[in-house]
KOLFIVEX-304749 format. One record per atom (N, C-alpha, C): residue in three letters; atom name; x, y, z. Coordinates in pm, whole numbers, plus 50000, padded with zeros to 5 digits. Layout:
N
  aa at    c1    c2    c3
 ALA CA     X     Y     Z
...
This chain:
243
  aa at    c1    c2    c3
 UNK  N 11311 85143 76473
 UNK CA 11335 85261 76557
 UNK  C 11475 85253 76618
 UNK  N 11545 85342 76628
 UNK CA 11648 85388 76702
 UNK  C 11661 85361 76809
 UNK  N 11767 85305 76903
 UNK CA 11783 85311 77000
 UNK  C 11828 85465 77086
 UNK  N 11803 85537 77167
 UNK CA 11803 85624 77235
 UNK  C 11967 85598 77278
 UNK  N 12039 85721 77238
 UNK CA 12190 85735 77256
 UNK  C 12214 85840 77399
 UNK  N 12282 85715 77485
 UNK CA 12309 85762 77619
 UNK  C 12455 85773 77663
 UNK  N 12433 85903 77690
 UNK CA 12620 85950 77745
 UNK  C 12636 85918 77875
 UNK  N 12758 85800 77892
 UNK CA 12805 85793 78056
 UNK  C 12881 85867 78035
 UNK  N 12952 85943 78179
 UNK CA 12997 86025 78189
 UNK  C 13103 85908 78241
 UNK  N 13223 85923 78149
 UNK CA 13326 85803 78219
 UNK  C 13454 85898 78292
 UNK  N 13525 85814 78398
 UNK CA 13619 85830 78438
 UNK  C 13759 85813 78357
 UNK  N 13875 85855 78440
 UNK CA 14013 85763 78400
 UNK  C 14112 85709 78491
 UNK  N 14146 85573 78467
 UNK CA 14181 85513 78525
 UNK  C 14344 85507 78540
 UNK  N 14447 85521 78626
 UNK CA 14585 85454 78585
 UNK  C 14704 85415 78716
 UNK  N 14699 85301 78678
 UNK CA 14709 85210 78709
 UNK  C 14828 85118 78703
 UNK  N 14950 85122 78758
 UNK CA 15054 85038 78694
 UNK  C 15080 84916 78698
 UNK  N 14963 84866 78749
 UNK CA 14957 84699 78754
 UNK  C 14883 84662 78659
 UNK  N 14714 84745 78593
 UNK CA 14632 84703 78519
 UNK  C 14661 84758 78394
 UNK  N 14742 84890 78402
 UNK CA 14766 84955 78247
 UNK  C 14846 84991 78211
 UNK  N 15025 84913 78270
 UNK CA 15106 84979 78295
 UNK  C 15140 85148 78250
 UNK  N 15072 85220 78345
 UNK CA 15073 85342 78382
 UNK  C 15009 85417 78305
 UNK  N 14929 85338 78147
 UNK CA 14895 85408 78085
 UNK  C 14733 85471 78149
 UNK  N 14698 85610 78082
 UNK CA 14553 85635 78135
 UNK  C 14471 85534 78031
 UNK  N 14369 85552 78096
 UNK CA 14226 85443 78033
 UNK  C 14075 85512 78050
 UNK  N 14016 85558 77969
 UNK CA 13895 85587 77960
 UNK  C 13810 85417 78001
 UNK  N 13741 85519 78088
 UNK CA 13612 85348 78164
 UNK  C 13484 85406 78220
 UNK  N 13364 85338 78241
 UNK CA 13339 85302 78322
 UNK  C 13249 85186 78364
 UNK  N 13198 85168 78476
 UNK CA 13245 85062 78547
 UNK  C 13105 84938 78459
 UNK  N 13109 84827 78431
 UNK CA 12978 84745 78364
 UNK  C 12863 84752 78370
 UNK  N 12838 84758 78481
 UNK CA 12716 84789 78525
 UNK  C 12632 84893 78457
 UNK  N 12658 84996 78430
 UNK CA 12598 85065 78400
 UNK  C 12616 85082 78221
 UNK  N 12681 85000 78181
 UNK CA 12684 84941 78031
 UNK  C 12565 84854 78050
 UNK  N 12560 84776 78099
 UNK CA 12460 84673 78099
 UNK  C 12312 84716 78162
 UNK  N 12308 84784 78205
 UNK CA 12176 84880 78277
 UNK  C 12157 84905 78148
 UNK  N 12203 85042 78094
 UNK CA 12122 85093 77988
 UNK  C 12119 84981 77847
 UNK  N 12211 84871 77856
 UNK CA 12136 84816 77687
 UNK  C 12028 84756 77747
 UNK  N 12006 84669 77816
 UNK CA 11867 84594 77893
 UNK  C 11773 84698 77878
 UNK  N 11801 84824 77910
 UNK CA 11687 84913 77919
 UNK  C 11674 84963 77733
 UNK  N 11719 84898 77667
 UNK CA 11662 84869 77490
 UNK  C 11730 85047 77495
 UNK  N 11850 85103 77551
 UNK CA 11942 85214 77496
 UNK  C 12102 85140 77465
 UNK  N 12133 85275 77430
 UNK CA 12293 85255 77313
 UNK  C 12376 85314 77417
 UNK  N 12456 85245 77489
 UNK CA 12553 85324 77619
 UNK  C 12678 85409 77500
 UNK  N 12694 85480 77532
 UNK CA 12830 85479 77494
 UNK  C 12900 85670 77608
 UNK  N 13023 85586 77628
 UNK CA 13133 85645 77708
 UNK  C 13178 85797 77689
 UNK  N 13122 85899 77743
 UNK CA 13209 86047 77726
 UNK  C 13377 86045 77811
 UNK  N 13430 86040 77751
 UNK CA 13532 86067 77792
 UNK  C 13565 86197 77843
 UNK  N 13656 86196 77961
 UNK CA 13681 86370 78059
 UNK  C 13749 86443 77952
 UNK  N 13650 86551 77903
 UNK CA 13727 86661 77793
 UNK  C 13697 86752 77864
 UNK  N 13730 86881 77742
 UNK CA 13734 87021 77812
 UNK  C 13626 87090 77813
 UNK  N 13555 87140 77885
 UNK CA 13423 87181 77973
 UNK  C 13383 87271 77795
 UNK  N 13436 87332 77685
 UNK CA 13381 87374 77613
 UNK  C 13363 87303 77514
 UNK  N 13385 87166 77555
 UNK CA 13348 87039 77427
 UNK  C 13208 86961 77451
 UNK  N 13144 87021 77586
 UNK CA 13052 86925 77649
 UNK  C 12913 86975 77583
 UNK  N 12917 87046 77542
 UNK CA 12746 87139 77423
 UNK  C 12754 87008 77324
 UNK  N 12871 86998 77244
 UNK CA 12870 86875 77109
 UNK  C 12836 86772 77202
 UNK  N 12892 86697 77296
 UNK CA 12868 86576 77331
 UNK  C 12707 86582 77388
 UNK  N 12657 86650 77441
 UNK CA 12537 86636 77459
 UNK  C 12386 86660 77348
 UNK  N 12456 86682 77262
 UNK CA 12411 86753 77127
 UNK  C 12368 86643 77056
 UNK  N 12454 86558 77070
 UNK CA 12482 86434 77013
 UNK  C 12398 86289 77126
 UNK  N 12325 86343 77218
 UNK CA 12253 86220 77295
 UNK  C 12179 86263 77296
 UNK  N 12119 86163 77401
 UNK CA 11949 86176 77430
 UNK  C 11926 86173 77576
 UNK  N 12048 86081 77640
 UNK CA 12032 86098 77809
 UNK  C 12174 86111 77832
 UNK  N 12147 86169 77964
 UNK CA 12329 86155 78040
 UNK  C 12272 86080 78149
 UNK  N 12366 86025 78165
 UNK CA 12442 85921 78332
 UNK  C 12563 85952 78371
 UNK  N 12515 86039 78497
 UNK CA 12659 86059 78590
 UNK  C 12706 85975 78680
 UNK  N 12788 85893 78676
 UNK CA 12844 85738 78760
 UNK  C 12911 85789 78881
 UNK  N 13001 85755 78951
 UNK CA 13078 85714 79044
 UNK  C 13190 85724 79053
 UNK  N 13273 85762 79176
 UNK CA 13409 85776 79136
 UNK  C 13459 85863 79230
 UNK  N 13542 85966 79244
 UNK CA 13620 86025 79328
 UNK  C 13541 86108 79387
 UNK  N 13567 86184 79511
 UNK CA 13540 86267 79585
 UNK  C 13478 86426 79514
 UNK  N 13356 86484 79556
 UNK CA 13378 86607 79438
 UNK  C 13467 86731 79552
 UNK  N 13502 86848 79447
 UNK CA 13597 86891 79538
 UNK  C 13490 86968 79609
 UNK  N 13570 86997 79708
 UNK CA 13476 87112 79818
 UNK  C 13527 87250 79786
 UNK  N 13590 87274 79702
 UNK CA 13629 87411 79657
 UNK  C 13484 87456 79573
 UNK  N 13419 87404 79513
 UNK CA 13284 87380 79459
 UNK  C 13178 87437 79511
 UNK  N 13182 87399 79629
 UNK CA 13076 87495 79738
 UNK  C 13150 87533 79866
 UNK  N 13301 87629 79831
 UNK CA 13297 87697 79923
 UNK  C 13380 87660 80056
 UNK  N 13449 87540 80049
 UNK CA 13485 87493 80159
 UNK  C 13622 87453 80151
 UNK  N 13740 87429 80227
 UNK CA 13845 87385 80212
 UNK  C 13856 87265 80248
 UNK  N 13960 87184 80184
 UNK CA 13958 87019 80198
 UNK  C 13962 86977 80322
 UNK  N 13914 86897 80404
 UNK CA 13887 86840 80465
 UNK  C 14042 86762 80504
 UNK  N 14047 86684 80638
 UNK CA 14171 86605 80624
 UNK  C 14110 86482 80599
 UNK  N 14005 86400 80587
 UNK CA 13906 86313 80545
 UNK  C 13915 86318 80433
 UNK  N 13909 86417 80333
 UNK CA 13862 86412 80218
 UNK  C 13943 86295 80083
 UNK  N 13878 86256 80008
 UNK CA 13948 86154 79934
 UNK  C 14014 86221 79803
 UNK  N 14087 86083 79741
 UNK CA 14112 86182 79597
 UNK  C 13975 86249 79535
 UNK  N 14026 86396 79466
 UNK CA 13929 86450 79398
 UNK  C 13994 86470 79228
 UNK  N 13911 86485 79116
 UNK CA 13972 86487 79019
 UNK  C 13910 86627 78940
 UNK  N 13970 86775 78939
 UNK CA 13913 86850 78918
 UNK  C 13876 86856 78760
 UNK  N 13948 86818 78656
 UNK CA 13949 86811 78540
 UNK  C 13807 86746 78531
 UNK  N 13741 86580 78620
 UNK CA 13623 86573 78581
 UNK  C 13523 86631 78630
 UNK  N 13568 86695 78730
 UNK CA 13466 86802 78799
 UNK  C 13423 86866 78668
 UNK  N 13492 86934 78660
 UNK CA 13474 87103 78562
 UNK  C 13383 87020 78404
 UNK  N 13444 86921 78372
 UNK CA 13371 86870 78223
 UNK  C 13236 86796 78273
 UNK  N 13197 86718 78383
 UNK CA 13047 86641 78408
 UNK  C 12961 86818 78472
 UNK  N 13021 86918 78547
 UNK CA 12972 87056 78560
 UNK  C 12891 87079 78451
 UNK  N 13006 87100 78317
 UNK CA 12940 87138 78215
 UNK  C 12839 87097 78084
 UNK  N 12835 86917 78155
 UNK CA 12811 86798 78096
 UNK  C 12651 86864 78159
 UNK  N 12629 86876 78290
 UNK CA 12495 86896 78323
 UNK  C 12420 87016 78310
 UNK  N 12548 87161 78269
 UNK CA 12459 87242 78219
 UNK  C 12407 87261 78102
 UNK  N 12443 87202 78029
 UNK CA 12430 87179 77884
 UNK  C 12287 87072 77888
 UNK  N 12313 86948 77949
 UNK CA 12194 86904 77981
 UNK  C 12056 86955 77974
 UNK  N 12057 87048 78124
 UNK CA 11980 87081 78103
 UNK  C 11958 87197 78006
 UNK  N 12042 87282 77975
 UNK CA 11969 87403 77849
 UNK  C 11906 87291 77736
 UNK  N 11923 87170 77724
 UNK CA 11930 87105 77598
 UNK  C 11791 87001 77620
 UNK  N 11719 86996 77735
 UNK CA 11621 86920 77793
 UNK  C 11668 86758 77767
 UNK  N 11748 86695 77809
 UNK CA 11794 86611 77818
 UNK  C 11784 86568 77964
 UNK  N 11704 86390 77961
 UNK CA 11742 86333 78123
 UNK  C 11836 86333 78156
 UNK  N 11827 86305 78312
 UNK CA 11947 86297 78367
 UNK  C 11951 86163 78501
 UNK  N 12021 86070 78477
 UNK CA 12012 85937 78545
 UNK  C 12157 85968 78669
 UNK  N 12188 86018 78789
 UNK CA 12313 86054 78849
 UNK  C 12317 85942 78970
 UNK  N 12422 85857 78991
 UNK CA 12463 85780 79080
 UNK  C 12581 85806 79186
 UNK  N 12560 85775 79315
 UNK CA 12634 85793 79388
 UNK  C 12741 85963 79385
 UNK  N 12856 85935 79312
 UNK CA 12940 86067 79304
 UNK  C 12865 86191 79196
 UNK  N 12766 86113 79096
 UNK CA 12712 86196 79026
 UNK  C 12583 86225 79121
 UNK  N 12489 86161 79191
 UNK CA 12431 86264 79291
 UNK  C 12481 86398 79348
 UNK  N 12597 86353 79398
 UNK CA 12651 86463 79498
 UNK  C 12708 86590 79395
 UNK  N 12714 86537 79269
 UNK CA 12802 86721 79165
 UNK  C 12691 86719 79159
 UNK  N 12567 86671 79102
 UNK CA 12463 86743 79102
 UNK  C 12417 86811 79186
 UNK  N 12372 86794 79271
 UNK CA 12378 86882 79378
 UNK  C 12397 87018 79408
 UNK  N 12553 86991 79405
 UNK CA 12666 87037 79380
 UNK  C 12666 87200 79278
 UNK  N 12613 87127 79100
 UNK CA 12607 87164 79031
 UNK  C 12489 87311 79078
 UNK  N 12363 87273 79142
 UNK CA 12278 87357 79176
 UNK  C 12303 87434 79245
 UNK  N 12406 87411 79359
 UNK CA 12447 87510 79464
 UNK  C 12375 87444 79614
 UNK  N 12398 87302 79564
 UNK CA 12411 87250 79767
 UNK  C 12506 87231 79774
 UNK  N 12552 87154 79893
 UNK CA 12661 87119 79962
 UNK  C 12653 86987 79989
 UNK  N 12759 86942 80058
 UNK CA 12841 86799 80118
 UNK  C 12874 86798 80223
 UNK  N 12868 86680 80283
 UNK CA 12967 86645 80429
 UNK  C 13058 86602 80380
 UNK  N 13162 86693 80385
 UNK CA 13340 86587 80280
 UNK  C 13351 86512 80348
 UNK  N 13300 86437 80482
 UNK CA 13286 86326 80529
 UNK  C 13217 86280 80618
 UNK  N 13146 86144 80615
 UNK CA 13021 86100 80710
 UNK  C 13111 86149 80883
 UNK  N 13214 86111 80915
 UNK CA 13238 86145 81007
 UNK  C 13201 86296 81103
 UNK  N 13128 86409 80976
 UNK CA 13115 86556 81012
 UNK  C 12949 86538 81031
 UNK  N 12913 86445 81041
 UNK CA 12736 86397 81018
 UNK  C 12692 86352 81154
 UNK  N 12659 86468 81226
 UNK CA 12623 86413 81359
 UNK  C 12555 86346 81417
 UNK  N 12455 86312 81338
 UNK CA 12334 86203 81350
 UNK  C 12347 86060 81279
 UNK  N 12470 86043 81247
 UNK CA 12520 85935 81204
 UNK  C 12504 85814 81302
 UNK  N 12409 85706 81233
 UNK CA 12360 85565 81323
 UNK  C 12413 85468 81185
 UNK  N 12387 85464 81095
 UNK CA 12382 85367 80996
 UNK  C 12530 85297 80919
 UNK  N 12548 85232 80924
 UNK CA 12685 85200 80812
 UNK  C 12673 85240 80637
 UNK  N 12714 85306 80616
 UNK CA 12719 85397 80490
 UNK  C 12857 85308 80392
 UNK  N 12897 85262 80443
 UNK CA 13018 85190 80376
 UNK  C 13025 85010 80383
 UNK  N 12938 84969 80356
 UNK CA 12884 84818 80394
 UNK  C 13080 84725 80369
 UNK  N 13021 84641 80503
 UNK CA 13171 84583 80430
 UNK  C 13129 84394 80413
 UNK  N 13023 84433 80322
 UNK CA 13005 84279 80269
 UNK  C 13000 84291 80111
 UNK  N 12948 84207 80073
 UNK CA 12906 84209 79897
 UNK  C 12802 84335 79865
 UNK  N 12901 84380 79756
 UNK CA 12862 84517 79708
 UNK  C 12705 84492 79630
 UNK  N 12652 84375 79606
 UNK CA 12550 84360 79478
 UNK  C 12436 84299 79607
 UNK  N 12466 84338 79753
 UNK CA 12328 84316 79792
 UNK  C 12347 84453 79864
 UNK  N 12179 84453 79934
 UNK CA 12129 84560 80033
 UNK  C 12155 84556 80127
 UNK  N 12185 84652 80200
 UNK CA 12245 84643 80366
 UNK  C 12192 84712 80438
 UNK  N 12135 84839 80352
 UNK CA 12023 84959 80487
 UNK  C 11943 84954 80406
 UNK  N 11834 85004 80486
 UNK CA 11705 85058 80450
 UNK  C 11653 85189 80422
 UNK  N 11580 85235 80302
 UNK CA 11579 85352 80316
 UNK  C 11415 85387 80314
 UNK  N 11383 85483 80314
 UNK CA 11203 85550 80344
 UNK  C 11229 85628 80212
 UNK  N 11132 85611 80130
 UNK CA 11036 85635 80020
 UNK  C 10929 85727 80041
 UNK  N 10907 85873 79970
 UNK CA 10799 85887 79907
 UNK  C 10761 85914 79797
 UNK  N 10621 85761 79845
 UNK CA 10527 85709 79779
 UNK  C 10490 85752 79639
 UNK  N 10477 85898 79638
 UNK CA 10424 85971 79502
 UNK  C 10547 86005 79409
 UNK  N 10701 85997 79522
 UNK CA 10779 86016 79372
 UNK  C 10819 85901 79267
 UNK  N 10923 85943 79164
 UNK CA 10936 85836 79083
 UNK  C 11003 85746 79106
 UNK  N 11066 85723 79191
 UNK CA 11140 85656 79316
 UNK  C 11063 85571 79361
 UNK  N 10938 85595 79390
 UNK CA 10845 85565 79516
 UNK  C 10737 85491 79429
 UNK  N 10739 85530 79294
 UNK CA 10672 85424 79205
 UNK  C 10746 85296 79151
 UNK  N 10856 85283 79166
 UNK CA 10987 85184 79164
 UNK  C 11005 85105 79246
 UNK  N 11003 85149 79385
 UNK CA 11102 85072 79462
 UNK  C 10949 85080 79635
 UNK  N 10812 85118 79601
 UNK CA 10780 85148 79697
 UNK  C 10767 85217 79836
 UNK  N 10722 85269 79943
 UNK CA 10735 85293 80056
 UNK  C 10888 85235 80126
 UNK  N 10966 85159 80138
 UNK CA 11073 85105 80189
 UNK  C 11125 85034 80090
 UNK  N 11261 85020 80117
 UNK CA 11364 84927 80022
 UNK  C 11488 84933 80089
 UNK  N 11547 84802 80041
 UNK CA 11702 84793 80072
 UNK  C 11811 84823 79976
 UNK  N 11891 84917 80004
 UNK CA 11974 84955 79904
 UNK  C 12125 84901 79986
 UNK  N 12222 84904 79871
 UNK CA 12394 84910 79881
 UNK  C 12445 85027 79956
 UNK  N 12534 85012 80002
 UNK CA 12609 85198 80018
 UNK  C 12712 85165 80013
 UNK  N 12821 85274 79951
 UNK CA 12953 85279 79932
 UNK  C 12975 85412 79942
 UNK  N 12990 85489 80038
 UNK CA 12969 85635 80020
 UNK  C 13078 85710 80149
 UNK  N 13142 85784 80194
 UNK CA 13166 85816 80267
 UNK  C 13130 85996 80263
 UNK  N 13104 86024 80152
 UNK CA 13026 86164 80160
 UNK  C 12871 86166 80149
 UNK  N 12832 86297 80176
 UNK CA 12653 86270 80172
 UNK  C 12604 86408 80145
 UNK  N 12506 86430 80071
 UNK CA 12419 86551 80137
 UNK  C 12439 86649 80257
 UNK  N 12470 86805 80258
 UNK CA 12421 86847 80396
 UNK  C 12333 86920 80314
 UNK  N 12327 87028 80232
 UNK CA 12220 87131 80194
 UNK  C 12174 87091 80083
 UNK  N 12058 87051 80069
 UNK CA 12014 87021 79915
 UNK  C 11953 87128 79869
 UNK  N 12021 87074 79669
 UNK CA 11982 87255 79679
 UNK  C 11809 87247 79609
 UNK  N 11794 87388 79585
 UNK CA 11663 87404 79562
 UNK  C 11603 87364 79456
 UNK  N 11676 87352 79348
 UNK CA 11601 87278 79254
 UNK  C 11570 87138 79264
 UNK  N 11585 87059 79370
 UNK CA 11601 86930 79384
 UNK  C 11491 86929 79501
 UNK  N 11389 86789 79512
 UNK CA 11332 86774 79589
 UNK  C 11347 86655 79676
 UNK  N 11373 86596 79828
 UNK CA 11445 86480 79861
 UNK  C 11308 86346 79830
 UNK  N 11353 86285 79789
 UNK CA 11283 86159 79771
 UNK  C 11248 86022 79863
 UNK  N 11394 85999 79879
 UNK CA 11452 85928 79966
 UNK  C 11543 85918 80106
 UNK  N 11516 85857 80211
 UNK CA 11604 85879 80331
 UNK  C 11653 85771 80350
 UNK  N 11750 85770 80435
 UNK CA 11815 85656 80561
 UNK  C 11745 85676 80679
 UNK  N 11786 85613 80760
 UNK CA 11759 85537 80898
 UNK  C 11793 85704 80965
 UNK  N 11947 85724 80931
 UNK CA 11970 85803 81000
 UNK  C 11967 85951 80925
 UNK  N 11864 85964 80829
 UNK CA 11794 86089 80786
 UNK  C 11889 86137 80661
 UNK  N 11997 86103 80597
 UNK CA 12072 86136 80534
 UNK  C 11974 86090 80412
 UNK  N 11990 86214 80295
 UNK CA 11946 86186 80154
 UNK  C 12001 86067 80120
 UNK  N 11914 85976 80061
 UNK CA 11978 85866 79968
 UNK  C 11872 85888 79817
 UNK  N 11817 86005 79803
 UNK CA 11788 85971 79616
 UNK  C 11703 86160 79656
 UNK  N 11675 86216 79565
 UNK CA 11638 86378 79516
 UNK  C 11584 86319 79364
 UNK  N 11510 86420 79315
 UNK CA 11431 86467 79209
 UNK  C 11428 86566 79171
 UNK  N 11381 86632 79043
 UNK CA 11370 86763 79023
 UNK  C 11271 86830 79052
 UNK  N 11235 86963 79124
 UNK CA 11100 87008 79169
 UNK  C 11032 87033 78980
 UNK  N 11105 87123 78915
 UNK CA 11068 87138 78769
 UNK  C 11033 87013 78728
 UNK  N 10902 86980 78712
 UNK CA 10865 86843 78658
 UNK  C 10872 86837 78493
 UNK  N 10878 86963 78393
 UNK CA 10935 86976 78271
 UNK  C 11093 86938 78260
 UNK  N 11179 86876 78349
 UNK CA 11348 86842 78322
 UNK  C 11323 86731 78396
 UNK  N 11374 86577 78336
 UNK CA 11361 86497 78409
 UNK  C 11499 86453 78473
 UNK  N 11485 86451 78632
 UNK CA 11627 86438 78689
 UNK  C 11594 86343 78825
 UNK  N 11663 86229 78815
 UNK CA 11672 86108 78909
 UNK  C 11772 86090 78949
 UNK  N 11827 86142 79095
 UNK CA 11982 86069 79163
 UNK  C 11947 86032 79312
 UNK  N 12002 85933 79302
 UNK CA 12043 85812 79352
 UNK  C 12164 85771 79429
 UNK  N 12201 85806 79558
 UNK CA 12336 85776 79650
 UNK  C 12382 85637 79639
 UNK  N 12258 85507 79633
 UNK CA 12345 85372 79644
 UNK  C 12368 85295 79451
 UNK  N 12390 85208 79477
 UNK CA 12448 85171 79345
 UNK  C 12394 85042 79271
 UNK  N 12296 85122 79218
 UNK CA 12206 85018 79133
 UNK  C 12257 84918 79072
 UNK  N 12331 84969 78954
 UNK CA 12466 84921 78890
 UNK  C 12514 84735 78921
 UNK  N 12549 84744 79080
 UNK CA 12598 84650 79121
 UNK  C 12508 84547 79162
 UNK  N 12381 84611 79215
 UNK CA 12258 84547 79264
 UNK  C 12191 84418 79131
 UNK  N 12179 84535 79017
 UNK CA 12089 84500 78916
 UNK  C 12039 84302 78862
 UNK  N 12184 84216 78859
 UNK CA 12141 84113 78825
 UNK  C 12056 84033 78959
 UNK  N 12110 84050 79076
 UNK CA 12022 84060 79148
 UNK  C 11880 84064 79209
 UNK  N 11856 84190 79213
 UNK CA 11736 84259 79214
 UNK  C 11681 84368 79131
 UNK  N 11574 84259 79040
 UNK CA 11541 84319 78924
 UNK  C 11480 84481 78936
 UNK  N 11417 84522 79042
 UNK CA 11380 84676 79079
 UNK  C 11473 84766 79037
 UNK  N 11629 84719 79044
 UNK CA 11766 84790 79057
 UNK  C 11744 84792 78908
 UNK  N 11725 84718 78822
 UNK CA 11700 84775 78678
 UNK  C 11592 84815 78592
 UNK  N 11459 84802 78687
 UNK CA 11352 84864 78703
 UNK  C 11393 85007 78687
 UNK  N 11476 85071 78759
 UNK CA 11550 85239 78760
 UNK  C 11576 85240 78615
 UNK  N 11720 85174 78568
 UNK CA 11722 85217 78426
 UNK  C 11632 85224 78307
 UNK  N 11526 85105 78358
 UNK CA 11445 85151 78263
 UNK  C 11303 85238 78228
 UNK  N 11275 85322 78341
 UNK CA 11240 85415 78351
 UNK  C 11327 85540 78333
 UNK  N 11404 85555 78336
 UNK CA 11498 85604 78286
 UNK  C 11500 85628 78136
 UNK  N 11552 85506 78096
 UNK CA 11517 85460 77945
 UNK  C 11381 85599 77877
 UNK  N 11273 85522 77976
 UNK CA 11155 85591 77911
 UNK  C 11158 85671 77974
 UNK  N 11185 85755 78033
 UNK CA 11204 85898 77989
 UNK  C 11254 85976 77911
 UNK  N 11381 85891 77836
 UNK CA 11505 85943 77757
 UNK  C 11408 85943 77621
 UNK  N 11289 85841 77615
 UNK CA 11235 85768 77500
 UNK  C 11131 85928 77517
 UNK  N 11043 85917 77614
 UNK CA 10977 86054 77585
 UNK  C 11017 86198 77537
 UNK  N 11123 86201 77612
 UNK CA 11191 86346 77560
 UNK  C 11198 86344 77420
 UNK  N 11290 86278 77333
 UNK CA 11291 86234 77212
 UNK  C 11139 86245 77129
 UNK  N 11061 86201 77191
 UNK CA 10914 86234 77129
 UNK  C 10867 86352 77144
């Protein structure tokens, strides 16, 4: 049998110390190594042009939206922030069209950290372009220890697929300085923080399977095996669709 062919949605990198200046299609190991453990075939979409993204998804079985720059707030409506970080509109507009295609095409969808938030995004919620605009802010969202352990806690429910993973409570990573403010409607919240901020959504349509995720499994995974517990449910979902 086939291994199940999974599109990361990669970044580009450049860099004049690591590539002298050249660009570099990447992304980051972790999530290479998530999906082969989870018995799938990773391989890298590179940022093309939003009417190339039907073939590339045509051509898989799951997408994974990773991590990475700021999404823009022109997206939903808002002007940049003086907070706001680099944004890269070129991958905006191609992972946009990476997920509508997705879904017309019933294809999972595995979204981490920056790919939570376009998803979102993609549906028509919104963002805090920065935790600083988050008034109920108690928690450290930006841990400043080792990225591959847990630092907050988040609340689980129980009945989602989340909540069959990782239980009622868990400790996750954060690296985030944006978050959730409006989630949109096709999405149902799964997961919280301390201080009430989304950390994981689902799809209410239980016919499209869609799992995102604010902290970063990725880094967690050799770690704490639960953290790759995710990909491979994941996996098998990518494995059901296919059937």
């Amino acid at each position: 049998m086939k291994k199940p062919l999974i599109g990361i949605a990669g970044n580009s990198l450049i860099d004049l110390n690591v590539t002298n200046g050249l660009p570099v299609t990447y992304t980051p190991q972790g999530f290479v190594d998530g999906i082969v453990a989870a018995e799938g075939a990773p391989i890298v979409l590179p940022i093309s042009l939003p009417e190339e993204a039907a073939d590339y998804i045509e051509r898989i079985d799951g997408l994974l939206l990773a991590g990475g720059q700021d999404v823009s707030p022109l997206l939903y409506g808002e002007e940049p922030s003086l907070k706001l970080g680099a944004t890269s509109p070129t991958r905006d507009a191609f992972e946009l069209a990476l997920i509508k295609e997705a879904i017309a095409q019933h294809k999972p969808i595995l979204a981490v950290c920056r790919g939570f938030q376009l998803l979102n995004v993609a549906y028509g919620g919104t963002l805090y372009q920065d935790l600083s605009n988050y008034a109920d802010l108690t928690v450290q969202h930006i841990q400043q220890t080792y990225f591959d352990l847990g630092t907050h806690t988040i609340d689980i429910e129980p009945d989602s697929r989340l909540g069959t993973i990782f239980g009622k409570t868990y400790l996750v990573n954060s690296y985030h300085h944006q978050a959730i403010k409006e989630l949109a409607r096709a999405f149902k919240p799964v997961a919280w923080s301390k201080d009430l901020l989304i950390e994981g959504f689902e799809a209410v349509d239980s016919t499209q399977s869609i799992v995102a995720v604010q902290w970063h499994p990725e880094l967690m995974m050799k770690r704490d095996s639960k953290m790759q517990d995710l990909f491979n449910e994941f996996g098998e979902q990518v494995n059901s669709a296919i059937l």
